[in-house]
N, C-alpha and C positions, 0 to 999 in steps of 0.2 A: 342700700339697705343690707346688712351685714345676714346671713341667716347661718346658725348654727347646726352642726351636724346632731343628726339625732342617732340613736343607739336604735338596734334592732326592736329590742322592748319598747322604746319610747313610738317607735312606726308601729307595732301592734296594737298600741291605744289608740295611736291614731286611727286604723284601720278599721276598733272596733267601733270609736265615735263616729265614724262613715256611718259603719252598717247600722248602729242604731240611728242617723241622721233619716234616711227616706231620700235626700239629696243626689243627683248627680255626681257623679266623680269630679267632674269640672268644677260646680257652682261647687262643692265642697271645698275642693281645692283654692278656690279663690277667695271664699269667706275665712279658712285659717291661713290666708298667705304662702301658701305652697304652691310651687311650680307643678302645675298638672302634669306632665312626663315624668317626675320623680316619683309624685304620689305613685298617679296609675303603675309604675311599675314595683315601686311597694306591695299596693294592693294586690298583684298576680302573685308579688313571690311569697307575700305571707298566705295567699289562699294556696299559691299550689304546693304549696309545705303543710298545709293540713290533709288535703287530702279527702277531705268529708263532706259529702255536698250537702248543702244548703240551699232552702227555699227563703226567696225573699218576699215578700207580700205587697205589692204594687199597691199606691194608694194616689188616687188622683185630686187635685186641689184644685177649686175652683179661686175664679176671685176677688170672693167674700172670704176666701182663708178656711170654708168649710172644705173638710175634706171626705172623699167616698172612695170606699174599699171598690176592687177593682178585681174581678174574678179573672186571676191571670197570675202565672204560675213560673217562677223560673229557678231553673237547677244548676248551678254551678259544681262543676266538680275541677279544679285544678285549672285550666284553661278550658274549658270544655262547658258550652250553656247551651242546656235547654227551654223553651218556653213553651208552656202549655196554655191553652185555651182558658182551659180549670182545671184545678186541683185531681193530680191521677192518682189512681190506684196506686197503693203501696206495692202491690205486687207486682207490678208494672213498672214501675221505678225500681225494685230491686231486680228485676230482671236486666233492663236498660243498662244499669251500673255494671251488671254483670260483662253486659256484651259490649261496653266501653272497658270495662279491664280487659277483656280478653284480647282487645284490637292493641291497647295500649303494649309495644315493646318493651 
């Protein structure tokens, strides 16, 4: 099976179709036909090129396909994930960012 190269831009659709999927890196990768070592490493270099962290909102599926939110909490900054319990303080997370730039070389 032939697979063409994609352009920088064309991986950052891809990467935002993840994030808005709920899926797996894996099972993502396997439902668009992409080699999961390529994706995954996509996915690090377009996030550690923003630079902005971001919370994802975990969402557990049962299986009748209903799905329930899931009070649990994860921060990505670049290579760098935290998971909370629940939802922190703002101030507490801009603190945390603070002393992960500080550490950062």
């Amino acid at each position: 099976m032939y697979s063409r190269r994609r352009t920088e831009d064309e991986w950052r659709e891809v990467v935002a179709d993840f994030d808005a999927s709920g899926l797996t890196q894996e099972l993502f990768a396997r439902k668009k036909g992409l080699k999961v070592g390529t994706f995954r490493s996509w996915v690090y270099k377009i996030r550690g090129a923003s630079k902005e962290p971001r919370f994802v909102e975990l969402v557990k599926s049962t299986p009748g396909g209903e799905t329930e939110h899931v009070s649990r909490t994860t921060l990505l900054v670049g290579e760098v994930r935290v998971e909370f319990a629940e939802r922190p303080e703002v101030e507490y997370v801009v603190a945390l960012l603070r002393g992960l730039g500080e550490a950062t070389p």
